[in-house]
C-alpha positions in Angstrom: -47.3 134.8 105.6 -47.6 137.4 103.0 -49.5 140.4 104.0 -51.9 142.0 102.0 -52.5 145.3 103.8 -51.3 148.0 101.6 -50.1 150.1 105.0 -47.2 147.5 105.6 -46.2 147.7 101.7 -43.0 150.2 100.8 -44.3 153.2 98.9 -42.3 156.5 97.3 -43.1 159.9 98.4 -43.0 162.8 95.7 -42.7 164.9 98.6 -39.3 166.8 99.5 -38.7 167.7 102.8 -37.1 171.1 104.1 -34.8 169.0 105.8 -34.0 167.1 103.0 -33.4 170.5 100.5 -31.2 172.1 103.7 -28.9 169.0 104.1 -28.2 168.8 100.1 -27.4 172.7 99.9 -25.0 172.4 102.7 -23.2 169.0 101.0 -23.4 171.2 97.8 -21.8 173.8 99.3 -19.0 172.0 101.2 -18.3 170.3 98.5 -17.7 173.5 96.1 -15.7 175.2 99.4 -13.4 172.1 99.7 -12.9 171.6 95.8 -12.1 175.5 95.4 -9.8 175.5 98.5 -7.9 172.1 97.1 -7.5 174.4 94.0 -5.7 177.3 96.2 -3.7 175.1 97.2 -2.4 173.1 94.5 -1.9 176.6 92.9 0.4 177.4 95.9 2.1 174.0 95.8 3.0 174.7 92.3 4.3 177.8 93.2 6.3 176.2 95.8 7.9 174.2 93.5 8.8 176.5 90.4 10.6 178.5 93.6 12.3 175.8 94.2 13.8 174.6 91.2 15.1 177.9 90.3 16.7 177.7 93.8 17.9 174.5 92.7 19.0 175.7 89.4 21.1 178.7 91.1 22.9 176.6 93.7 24.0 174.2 90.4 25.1 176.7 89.2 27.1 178.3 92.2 28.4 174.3 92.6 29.4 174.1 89.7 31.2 177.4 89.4 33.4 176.3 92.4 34.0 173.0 90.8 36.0 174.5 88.2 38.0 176.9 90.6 38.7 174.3 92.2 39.7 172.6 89.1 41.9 174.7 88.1 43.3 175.6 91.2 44.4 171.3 91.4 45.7 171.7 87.7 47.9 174.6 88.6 49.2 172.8 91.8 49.7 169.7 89.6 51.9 171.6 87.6 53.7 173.3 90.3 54.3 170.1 91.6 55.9 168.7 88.4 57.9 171.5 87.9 59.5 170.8 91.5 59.6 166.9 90.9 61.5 167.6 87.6 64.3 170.3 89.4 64.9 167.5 91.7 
């Protein structure tokens, strides 16, 4: 059941439709659009995140400040407390 006509055989074109041309700018295009927005928007991510670890950094060091007050406010009512246990 092989058929020799040569209309029913596949064949290659070496012609390029409008349609064809049209469709591949606009993929082209997208493409470039979507890979330049992603860009934008990694750019404000990283942004985003250098803001944030100062803001991070700042609060540490806010914490911290208060950690030692209130260190050294527990040392000085330590003492105060000795002194009193030792009168007694």
């Amino acid at each position: 059941m092989t058929d020799e006509n040569p209309l029913n055989r596949w064949h290659v074109s070496r012609t390029i439709n409008i349609g064809h041309l049209l469709t591949t700018a606009v993929i082209l295009v997208t493409v470039i659009l979507f890979f330049s927005k992603q860009d934008a928007r990694i750019g404000e991510a990283e942004l985003n995140i250098r803001h944030l670890q100062v803001s991070r950094d700042a609060d540490q060091q806010r914490t911290d400040k208060k950690f030692d007050m209130i260190h050294s406010y527990m040392l000085r009512i330590e003492a105060k407390l000795d002194r009193i246990i030792e009168r007694e």
